[in-house]
N, C-alpha and C positions, 0 to 999 in steps of 0.2 A: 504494500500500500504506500510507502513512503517512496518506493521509488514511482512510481504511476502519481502520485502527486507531486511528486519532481518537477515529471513528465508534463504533465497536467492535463494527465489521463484520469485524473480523480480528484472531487473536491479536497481542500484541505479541513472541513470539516467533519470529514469522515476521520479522518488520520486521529484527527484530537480525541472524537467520539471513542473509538476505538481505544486510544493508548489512556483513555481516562477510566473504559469500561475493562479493563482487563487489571487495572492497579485497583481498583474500587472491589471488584473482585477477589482480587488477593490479598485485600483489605491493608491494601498501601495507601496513603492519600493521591490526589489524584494530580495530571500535569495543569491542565488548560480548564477548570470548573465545570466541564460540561455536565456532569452527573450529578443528581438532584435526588433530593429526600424529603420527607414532612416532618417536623421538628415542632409539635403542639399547633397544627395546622398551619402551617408556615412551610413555601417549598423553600429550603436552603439546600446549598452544594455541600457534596460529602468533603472531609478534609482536603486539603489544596497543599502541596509541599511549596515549600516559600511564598506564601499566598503575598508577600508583598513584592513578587514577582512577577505575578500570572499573566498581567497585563500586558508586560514586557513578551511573553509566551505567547499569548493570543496574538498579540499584535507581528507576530513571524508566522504565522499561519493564516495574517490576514481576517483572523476572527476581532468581530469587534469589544470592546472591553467585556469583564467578567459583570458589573455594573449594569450594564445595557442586558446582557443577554439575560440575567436573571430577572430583570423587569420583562423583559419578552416572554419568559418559562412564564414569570407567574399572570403577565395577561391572558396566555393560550391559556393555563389549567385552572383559572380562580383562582389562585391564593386567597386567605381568608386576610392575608397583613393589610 
């Protein structure tokens, strides 16, 4: 996948999804925030490694901040915040 988003044979959105859903799974925190949970009805991102980094992250894969995309999660699913 990373090399097809090289290529730009593949969103870079996928790549993040992907390396976020496989750390969150092995219950690593994750790179880029993509992955979301409910925390007292509240969607927040599972742990983030250097969260005061991420932006820097996103922003090489062309994703827009962690900030924006969590305000998009929680337009599409209702968040109760």
């Amino acid at each position: 996948l990373e090399q097809a988003v090289a290529a730009g044979e593949a969103p870079s959105e996928q790549l993040a999804h992907l390396a976020d859903r496989v750390q969150v799974n092995a219950d690593q925190p994750q790179l880029y925030g993509t992955q979301m949970h409910l925390i007292d009805n509240h969607i927040m991102p599972w742990p983030i490694i250097n969260p005061e980094e991420v932006d820097q992250r996103r922003a090489l894969l062309g994703l827009n901040t962690l900030e924006e995309y969590l305000a998009d999660v929680r337009r599409s699913y209702g968040d109760i915040s």
